[in-house]
C-alpha positions in Angstrom: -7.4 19.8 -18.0 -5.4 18.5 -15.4 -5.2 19.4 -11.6 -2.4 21.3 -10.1 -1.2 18.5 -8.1 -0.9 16.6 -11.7 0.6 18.9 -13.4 3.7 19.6 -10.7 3.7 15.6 -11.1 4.1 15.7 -14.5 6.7 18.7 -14.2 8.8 16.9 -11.8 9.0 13.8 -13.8 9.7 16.1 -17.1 12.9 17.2 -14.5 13.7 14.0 -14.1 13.8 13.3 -17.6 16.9 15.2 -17.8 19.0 13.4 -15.6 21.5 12.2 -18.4 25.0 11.8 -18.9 25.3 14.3 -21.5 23.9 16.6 -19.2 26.6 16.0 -16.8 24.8 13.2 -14.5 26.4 10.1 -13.6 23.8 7.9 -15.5 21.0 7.6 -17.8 18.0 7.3 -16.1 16.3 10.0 -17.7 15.9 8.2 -20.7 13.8 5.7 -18.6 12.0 7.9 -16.1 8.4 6.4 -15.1 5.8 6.8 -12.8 4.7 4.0 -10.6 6.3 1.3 -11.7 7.0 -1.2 -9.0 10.1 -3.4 -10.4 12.4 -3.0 -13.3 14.4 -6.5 -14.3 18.5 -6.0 -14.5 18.1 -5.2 -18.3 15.8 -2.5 -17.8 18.1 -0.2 -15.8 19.3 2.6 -14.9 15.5 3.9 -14.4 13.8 5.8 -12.0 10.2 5.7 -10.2 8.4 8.3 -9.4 5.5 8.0 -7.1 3.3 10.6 -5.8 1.8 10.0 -2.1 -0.7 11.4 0.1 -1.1 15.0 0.6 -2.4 17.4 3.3 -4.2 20.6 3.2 -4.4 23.8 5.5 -6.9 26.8 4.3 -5.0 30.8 4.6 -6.0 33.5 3.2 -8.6 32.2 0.7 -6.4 29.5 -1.2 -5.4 25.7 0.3 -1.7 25.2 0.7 -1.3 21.4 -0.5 1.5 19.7 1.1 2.0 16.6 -1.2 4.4 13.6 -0.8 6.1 11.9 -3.6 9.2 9.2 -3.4 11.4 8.9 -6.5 12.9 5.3 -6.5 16.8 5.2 -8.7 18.0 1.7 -10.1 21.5 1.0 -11.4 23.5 -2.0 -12.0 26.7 -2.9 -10.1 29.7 -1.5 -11.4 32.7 -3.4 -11.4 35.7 -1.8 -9.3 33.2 0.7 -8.1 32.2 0.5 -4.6 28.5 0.1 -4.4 28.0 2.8 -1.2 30.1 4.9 -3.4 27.5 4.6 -6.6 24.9 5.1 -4.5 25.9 8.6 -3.4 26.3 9.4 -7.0 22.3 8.1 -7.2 20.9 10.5 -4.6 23.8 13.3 -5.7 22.1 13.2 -9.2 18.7 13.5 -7.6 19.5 15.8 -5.4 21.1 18.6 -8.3 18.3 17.6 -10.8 15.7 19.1 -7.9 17.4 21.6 -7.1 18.2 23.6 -10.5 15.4 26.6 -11.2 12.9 24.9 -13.8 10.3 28.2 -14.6 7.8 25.4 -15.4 8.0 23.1 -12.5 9.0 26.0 -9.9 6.4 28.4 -11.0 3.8 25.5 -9.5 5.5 25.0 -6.9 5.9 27.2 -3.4 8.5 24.9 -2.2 10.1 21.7 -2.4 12.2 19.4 0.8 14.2 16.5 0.8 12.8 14.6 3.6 15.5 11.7 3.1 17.3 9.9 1.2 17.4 5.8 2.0 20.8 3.5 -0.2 19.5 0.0 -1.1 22.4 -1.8 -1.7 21.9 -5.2 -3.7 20.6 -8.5 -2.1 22.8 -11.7 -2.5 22.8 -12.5 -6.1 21.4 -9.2 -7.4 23.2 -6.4 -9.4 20.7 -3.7 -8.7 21.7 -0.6 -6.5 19.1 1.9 -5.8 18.2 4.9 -4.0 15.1 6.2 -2.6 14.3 9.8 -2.0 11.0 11.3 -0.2 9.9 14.9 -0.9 7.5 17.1 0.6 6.1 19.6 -2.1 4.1 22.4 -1.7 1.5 24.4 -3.8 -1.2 26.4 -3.5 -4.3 26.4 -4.8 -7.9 27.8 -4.8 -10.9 25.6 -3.7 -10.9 24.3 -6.9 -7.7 21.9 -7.4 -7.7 22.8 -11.0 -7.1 26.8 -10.2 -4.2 28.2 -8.6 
């Protein structure tokens, strides 16, 4: 069985997942959605990273509200006649919308979920990759036991 906190992990990555251009996203990184992967090399783009951080508790009314921190990291090659600034809106755009449409099993997890912000890395001389990273603040309760909501 896995804890709360892993399951809205795995939940938010499933979201993730369906960032897609058939699903009216800007890019494919669904199809390569990953946890905790440090680098990707130019052929293994568009991808995204997520990475779960360090998390806080405060006790209320018998259950622990978790405040947990996660950064989701967006790779993309250079477009051609694209400006780069421009493709990285689209990145945190995408990010933004996939987080914020109503998923029952991620939001019923969940008490709430913040964009803290949202950081354009625009590629280093000689590299194609654009990214984005976002940080989140998420929010769920649960009972002494991390396993119990």
């Amino acid at each position: 069985m896995d804890s709360i906190r892993e399951q809205v992990i795995k939940q938010l990555l499933l979201k993730l997942q369906t960032i897609t251009i058939a699903n009216g996203y800007h890019f494919d990184y669904g199809d390569n959605a990953n946890r905790s992967i440090l680098r990707y090399d130019e052929e293994e783009v568009p991808a995204i990273t997520l990475w779960s951080g360090s998390e806080s508790t405060e006790e209320a009314y018998g259950y622990l509200t978790r405040t947990m921190n996660c950064e989701i990291d967006v790779f993309v090659l250079q477009q051609w006649n694209v400006i780069d600034d421009v493709i990285v809106n689209q990145i945190i755009a995408d990010i933004q919308l996939c987080i914020s449409i109503n998923t029952p099993s991620f939001n019923d997890l969940i008490t709430n979920i913040l964009e803290l912000n949202s950081d354009p890395i625009l590629p280093e001389n000689g590299s194609k990759l654009i990214a984005a990273k976002l940080s989140y603040s998420i929010n769920y309760q649960t009972k002494n036991n991390p396993y119990k909501q």
